[in-house]
N, C-alpha and C positions, 0 to 999 in steps of 0.2 A: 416519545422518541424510542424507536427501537433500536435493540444494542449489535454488537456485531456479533455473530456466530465465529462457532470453531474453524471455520472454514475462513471466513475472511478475514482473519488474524495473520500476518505474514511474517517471517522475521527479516527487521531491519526498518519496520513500520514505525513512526512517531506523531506520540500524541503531545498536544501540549496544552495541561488545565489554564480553566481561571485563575485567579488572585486571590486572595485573602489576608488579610491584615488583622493580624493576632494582637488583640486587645487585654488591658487588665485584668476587667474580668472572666477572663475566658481562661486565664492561669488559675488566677484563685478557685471560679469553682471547679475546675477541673481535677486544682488538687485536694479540692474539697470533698470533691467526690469521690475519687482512688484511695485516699486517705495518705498523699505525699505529702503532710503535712512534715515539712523539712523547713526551717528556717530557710533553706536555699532560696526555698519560692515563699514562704511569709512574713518572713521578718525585715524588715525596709531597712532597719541598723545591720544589722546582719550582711543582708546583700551590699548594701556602698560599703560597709568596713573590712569583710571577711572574704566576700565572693571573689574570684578570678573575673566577673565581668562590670561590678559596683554598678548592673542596673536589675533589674526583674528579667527572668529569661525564662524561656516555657521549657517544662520539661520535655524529652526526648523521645517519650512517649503520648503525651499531648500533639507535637508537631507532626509523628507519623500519624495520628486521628485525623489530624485536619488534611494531611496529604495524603490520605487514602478518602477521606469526604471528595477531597477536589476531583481526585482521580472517578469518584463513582458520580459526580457530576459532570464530567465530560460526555455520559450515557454512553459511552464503549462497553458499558457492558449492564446496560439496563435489559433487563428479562432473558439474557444470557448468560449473565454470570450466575451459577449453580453454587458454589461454595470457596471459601477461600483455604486453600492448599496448606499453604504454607512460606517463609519468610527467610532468607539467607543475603547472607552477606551483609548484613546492616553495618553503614559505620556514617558515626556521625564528626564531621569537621567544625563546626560551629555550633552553638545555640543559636534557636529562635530568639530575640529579645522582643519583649513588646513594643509596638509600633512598628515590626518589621510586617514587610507583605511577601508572602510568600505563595509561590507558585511548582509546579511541577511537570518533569518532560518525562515522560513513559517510551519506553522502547520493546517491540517486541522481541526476546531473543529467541526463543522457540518453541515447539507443540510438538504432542501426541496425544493421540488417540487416545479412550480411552472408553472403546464401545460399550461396555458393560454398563457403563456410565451414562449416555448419551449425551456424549460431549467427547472434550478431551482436556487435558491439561494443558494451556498456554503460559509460559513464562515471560513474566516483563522484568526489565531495568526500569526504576525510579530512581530521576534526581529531583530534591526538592532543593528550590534556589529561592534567595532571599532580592529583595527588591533592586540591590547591586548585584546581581548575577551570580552571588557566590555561592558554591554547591556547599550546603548547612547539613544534607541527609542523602545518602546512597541506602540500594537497599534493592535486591532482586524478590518480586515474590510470583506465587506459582496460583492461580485460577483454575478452576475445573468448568468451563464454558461449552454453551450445550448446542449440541449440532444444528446444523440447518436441518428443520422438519421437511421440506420441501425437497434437501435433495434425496434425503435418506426414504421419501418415498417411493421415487423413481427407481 
């Protein structure tokens, strides 16, 4: 699947990923692997006695992993997207908890050029919503997406 060029990027455009459903171990070794080794996420007395949520919740850095995976499986920006920009506005309303399925809607907000580049910079809106529709992660980020070859030779 080819991705979309700078050009066909529009603002006011929306996309909307697959699903995913955030498993156990997909916490563990995720914090296995960053090294969040925090009671938060491993200790099972801990979490029901101490936590604000008494079940396992994925960290907030985990769930933008999987929602920027979703977001580069929707191939919006397969052999287009050039490099990633940068990230503003994050805020998150809820944890992930395991067993939740979560999905996310992309919105284009706008673009510039950025010839030197070949490309230009596109900025998106990401909500990541949980299986009840509740927005769990906002978050603007910025792409560097590479011109249409085609029309730049004309």
């Amino acid at each position: 699947m080819k991705g979309i060029t700078f050009e066909g990027f529009r603002p006011g455009d929306r996309y909307v990923t697959s699903r995913r459903t955030i498993a156990e171990h997909d916490v563990l070794q995720f914090v296995c692997l960053v090294g969040l080794t925090e009671p938060l996420f491993l200790d099972l007395e801990y979490i029901k006695k101490e936590s604000l949520f008494g079940e396992r919740i994925a960290p907030g850095s985990l769930t933008f992993a999987i929602a920027e995976g979703l977001t580069v499986q929707t191939g919006i920006i397969h052999g287009t997207g050039m490099a990633f920009v940068g990230i503003d506005k994050m805020r998150l309303f809820g944890p992930a908890k395991v067993g939740d399925t979560i999905n996310v809607e992309i919105e284009v907000l706008d673009k510039k050029q950025v010839p030197a580049r070949g490309g230009g910079i596109v900025r998106y809106r990401q909500w990541v919503r949980n299986q009840r529709g509740e927005t769990i992660m906002e978050y603007d980020v910025a792409r560097l997406i590479r011109n249409d070859q085609k029309e730049n030779q004309e």
